[in-house]
C-alpha positions as CSV (number, residue, x, y, z in Angstrom):
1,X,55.1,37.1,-46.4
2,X,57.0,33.9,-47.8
3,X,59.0,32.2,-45.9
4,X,61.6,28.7,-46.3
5,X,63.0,27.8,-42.5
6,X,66.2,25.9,-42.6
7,X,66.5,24.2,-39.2
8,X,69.6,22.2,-37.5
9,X,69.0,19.5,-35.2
10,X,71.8,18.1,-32.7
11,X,74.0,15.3,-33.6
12,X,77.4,16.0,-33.2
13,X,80.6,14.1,-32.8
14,X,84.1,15.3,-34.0
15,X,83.7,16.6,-37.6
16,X,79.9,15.4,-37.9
17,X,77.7,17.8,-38.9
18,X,74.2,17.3,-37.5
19,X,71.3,17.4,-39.6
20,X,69.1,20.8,-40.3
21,X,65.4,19.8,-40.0
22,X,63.8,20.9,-43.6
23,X,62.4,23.8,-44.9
24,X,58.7,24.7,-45.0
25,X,56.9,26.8,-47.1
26,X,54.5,29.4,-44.9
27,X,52.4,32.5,-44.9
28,X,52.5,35.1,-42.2
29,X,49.7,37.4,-41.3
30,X,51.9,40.0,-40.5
31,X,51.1,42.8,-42.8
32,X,53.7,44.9,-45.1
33,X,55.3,47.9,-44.1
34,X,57.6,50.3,-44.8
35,X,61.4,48.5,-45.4
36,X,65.2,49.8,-45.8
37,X,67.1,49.8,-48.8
38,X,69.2,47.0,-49.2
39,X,72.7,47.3,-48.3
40,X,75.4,48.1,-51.0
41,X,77.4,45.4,-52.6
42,X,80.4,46.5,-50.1
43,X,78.0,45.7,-47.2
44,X,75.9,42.5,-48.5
45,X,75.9,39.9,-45.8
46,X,75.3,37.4,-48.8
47,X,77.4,37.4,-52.0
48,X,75.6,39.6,-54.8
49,X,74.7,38.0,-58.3
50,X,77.2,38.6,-60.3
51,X,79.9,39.1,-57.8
52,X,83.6,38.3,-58.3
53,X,86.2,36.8,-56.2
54,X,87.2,37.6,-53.5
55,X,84.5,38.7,-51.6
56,X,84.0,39.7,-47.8
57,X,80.6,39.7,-46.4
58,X,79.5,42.0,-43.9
59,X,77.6,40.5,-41.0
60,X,75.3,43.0,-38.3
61,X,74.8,40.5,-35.6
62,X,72.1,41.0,-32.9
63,X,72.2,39.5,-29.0
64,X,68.0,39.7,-28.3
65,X,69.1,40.9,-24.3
66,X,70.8,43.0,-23.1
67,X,74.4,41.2,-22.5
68,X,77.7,42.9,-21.0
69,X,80.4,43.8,-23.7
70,X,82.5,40.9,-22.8
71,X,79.5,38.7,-23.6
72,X,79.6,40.2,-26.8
73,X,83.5,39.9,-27.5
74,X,83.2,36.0,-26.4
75,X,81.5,35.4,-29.2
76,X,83.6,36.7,-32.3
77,X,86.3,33.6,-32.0
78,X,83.9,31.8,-33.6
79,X,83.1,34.3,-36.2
80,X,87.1,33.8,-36.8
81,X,86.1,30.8,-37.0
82,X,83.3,30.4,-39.6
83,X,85.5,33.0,-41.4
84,X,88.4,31.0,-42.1
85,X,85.8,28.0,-42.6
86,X,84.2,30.0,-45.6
87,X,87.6,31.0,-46.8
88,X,88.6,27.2,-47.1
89,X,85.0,26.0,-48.2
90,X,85.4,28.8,-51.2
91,X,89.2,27.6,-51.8
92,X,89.8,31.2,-51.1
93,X,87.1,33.4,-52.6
94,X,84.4,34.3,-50.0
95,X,85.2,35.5,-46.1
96,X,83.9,37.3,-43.5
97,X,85.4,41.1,-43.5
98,X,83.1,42.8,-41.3
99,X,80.6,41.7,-37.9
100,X,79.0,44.4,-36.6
101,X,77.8,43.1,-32.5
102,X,74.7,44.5,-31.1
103,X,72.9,44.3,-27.9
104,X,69.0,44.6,-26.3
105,X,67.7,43.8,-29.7
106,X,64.6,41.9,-28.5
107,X,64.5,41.2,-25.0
108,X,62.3,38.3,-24.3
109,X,62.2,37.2,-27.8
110,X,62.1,33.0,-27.7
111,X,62.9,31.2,-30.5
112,X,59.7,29.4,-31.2
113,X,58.8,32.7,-32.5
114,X,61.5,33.3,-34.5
115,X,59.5,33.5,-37.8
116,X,57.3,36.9,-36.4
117,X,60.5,38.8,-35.1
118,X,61.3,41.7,-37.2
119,X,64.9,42.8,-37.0
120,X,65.3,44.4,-39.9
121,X,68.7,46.1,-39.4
122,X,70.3,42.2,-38.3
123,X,71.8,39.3,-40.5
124,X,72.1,36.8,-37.0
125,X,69.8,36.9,-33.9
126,X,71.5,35.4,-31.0
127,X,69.3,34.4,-28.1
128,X,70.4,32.9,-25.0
129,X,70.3,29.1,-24.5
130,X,67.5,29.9,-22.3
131,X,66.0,31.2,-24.8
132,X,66.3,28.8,-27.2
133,X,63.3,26.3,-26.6
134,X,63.2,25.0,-29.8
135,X,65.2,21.9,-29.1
136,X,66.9,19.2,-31.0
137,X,67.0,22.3,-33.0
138,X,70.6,24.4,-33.1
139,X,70.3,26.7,-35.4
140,X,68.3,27.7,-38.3
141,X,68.0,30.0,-41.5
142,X,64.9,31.8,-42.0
143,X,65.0,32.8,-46.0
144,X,61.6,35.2,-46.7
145,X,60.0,37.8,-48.4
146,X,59.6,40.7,-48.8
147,X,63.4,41.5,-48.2
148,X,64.1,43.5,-45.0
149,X,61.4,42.5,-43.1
150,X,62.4,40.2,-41.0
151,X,66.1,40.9,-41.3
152,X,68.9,43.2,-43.5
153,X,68.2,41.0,-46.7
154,X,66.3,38.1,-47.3
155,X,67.6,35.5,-45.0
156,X,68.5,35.6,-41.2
157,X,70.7,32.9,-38.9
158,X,69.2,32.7,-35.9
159,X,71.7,30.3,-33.2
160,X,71.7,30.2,-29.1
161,X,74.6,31.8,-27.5
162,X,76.1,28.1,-27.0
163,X,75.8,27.1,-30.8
164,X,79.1,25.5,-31.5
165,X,81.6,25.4,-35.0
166,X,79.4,23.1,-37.0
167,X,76.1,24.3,-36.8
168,X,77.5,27.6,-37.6
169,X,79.3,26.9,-40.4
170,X,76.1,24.9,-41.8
171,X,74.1,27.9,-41.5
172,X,76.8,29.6,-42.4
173,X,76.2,27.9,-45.9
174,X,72.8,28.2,-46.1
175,X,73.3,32.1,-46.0
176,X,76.2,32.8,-47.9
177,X,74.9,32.6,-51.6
178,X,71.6,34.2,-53.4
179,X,71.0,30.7,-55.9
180,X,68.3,30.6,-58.5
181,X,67.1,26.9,-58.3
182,X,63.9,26.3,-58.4
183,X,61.1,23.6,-58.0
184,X,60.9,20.9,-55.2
185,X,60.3,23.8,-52.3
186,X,64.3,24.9,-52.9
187,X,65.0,27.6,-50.9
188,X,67.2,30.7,-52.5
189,X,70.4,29.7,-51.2
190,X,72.2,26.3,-50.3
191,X,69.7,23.5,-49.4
192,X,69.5,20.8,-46.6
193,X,70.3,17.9,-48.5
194,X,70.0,15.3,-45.7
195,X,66.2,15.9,-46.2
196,X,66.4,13.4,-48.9
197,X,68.2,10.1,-49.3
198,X,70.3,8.6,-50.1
199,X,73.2,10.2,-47.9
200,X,75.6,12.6,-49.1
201,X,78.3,12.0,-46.8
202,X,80.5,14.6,-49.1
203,X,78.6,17.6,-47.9
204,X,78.4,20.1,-45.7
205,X,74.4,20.3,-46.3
206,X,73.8,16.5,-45.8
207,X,73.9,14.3,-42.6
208,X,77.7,14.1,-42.1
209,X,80.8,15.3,-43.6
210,X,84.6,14.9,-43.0
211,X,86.4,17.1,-44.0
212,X,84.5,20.5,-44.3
213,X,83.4,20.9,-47.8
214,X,80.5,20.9,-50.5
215,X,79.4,19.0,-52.5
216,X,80.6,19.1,-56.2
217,X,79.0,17.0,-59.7
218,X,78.8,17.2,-63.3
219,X,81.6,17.9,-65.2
220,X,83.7,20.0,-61.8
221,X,86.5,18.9,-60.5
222,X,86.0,15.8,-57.8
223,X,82.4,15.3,-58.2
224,X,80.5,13.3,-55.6
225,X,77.3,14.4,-55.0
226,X,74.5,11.6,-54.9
227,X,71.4,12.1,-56.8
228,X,68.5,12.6,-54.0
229,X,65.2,11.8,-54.5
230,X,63.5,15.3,-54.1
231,X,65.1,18.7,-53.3
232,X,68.0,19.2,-56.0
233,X,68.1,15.9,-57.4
234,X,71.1,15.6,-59.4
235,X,72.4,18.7,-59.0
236,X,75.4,19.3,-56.4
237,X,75.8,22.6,-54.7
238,X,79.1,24.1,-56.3
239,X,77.2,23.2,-59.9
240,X,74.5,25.6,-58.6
241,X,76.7,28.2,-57.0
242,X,78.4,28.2,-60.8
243,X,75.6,28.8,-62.5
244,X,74.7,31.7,-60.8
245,X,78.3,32.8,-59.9
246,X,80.4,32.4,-62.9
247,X,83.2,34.4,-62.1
248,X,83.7,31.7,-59.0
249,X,86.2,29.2,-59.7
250,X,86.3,25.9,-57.6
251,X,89.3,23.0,-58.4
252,X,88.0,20.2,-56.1
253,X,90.4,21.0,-53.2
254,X,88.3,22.6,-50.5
255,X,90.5,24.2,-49.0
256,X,93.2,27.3,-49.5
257,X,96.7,27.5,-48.3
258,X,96.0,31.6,-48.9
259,X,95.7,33.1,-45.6
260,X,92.3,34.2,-44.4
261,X,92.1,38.1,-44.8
262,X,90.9,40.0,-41.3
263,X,88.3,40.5,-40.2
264,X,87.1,43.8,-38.5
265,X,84.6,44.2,-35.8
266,X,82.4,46.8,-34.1
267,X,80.5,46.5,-30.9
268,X,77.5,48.7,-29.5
269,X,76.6,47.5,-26.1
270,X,73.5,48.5,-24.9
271,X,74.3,50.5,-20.9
């Protein structure tokens, strides 16, 4: 099993995101069984290739213990949240339509060992802050193979239950598009560009940012990415997400003044 672990460390303050800590190429001894089908395009928690605008991803959410339903329900204002956050970030193409909460997923699970938990009908593993003993860390994206083993596709978010707006919507990122870059240990969706200097203060994948957005180059509308020196180089991230998305449009605004479409929810909690 491959796997690329996206990881968030703490440094917050107003709109500063805090860094991810770097992915890292693995192999786990866990051997290969049996997995689902992937979900249909109308219930891909990432944006298919070849997908057009707009698109609403469909997110099946997983609280390791078992929690009380209004443990559940306090945690969907911020999947609001990082739904409108998307919506603005895509200047109006890609939200969040759909979180499905669950309950008693994996009681006991820690996060240390989040790379060996198989969820395979999740997208996001919430475990309680208790739990979470992987500190400075906040949040990470696990991105493997083969597909629905270790989650719905081949990525999972994995946060505490404290995680706050930023390190979601950073994840958030990571998860939200299926990107073909390759070379320099790139992951298959948005990278952590703060791994590499020098600073990209226009991103949401890099150290800081103000306001929310990502990073744009080449011949796009307000390019400002900065060339790293490893990772994806010269390349920005909207650049990326056009190549592989080019019914996506993007103007250099960052933002949309078209409503956020709803988004629904469904809870099974555990007796």
């Amino acid at each position: 099993m491959k796997l690329f672990r996206a990881l968030l460390s703490f440094l917050a303050a107003a709109l500063l995101l805090p860094a991810c800590g770097g992915h890292h190429e693995s192999q786990s001894a866990l051997s290969t069984s049996t997995t689902p089908p992937p979900p249909s395009a109308g219930d891909a928690p990432s944006v298919p290739s070849g997908a057009s605008p707009p698109f609403g991803l469909v997110w099946n959410v997983g609280f390791t213990e078992n929690v009380s339903m209004s443990a559940m329900q306090a945690q969907l204002p911020k999947f609001i949240q990082m739904s409108q956050d998307l919506w603005n970030l895509t200047e109006g193409q890609v939200w969040i339509s759909r979180v499905r909460f669950s309950d008693n997923v994996a009681p006991g699970a820690e996060a240390s060992s989040s790379e060996t938990l198989r969820v395979p009908a999740l997208d996001v593993v919430i475990y309680p802050a208790a739990r979470w003993n992987v500190a400075p860390v906040t949040g990470e994206v696990i991105f493997f193979s083969p597909s629905g083993t270790l989650g719905r596709t081949n990525r999972r978010i994995d946060v505490p239950d404290n995680a706050n707006r930023l390190t979601l919507v950073h994840e958030g990122s990571h998860f939200t598009w299926q990107l073909s870059w390759s070379g320099n240990n790139l992951p298959p969706g948005l990278d952590d560009e703060y791994v590499y200097s020098p600073d990209d203060p226009a991103c949401v994948m890099d150290l800081m940012f103000q306001p929310l957005r990502w990073c744009s180059g080449g011949s796009l509308p307000s390019a400002n990415h900065v060339t790293k020196n490893g990772g994806q180089g010269a390349q920005s991230c909207w650049e990326q997400i056009k190549v592989d998305y080019p019914n996506f449009n993007y103007a250099g605004i960052n933002s949309t003044s078209s409503p956020t479409p709803p988004l629904a929810v469904e809870y099974t909690d555990t007796p």
